[in-house]
N, C-alpha and C positions, 0 to 999 in steps of 0.2 A: 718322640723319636722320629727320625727321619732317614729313610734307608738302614734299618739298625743300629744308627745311634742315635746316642741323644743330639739334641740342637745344639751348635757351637763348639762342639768338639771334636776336630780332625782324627781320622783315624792312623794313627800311625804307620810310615812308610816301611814295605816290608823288603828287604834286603834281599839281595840274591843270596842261594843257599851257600853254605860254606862249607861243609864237611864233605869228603869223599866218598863214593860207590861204599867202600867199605865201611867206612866208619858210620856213616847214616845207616845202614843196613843192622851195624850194631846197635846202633841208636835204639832205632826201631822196634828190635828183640825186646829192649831193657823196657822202655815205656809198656809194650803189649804182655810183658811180663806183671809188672809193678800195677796198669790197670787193667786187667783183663774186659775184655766183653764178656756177657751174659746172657740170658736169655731175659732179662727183664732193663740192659740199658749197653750202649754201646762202651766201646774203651778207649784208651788212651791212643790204641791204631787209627781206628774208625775217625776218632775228634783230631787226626792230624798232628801229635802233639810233637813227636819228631821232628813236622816241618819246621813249627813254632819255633820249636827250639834251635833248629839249623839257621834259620831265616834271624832270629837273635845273635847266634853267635858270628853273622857278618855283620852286625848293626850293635844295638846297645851292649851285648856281651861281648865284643870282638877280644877284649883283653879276658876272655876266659876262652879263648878258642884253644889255645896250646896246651895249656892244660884238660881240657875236655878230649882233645885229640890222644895226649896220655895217657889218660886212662883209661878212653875207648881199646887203646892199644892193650893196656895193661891186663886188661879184664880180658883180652880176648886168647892171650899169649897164658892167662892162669887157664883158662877155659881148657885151652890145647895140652897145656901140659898136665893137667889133673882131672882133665874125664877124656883126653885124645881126641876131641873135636872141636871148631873152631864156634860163640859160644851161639850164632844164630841157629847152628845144627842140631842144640841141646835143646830137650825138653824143659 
């Protein structure tokens, strides 16, 4: 390995982020939900996994952007209207 990779394999170019103030911010929620940190290993917040995933969807996922942005939308418009808060606000 050399600088954290192996020999002869570029590390792939990372995209400028794609998603909006909002919808990253849901983003965010969903991942620090799904892996929580712990007292014994960090989570899905901590290891970045939002960014990953923003920085994909201007790059290799760009054709899942609209659909991502959807359902960011979807989930956040079910959040408001069936617990009245928008869903970064919920437990």
């Amino acid at each position: 390995m050399i600088g954290g990779q192996a020999a002869g394999i570029a590390a792939p170019a990372l995209s400028a982020p794609s998603l909006s103030v909002t919808e990253r911010g849901i983003l965010e929620a969903i991942v620090a939900r799904l892996i929580p940190s712990d007292a014994q290993s960090p989570g899905a917040k901590e290891a970045r996994a939002a960014e990953y995933i923003d920085r994909a969807l201007g790059g290799a996922l760009a054709g899942a952007r609209k659909a991502y942005s959807a359902g960011l939308a979807a989930l956040d418009a079910y959040a408001l209207a069936s617990k009245g808060a928008a869903f970064v606000a919920l437990s």
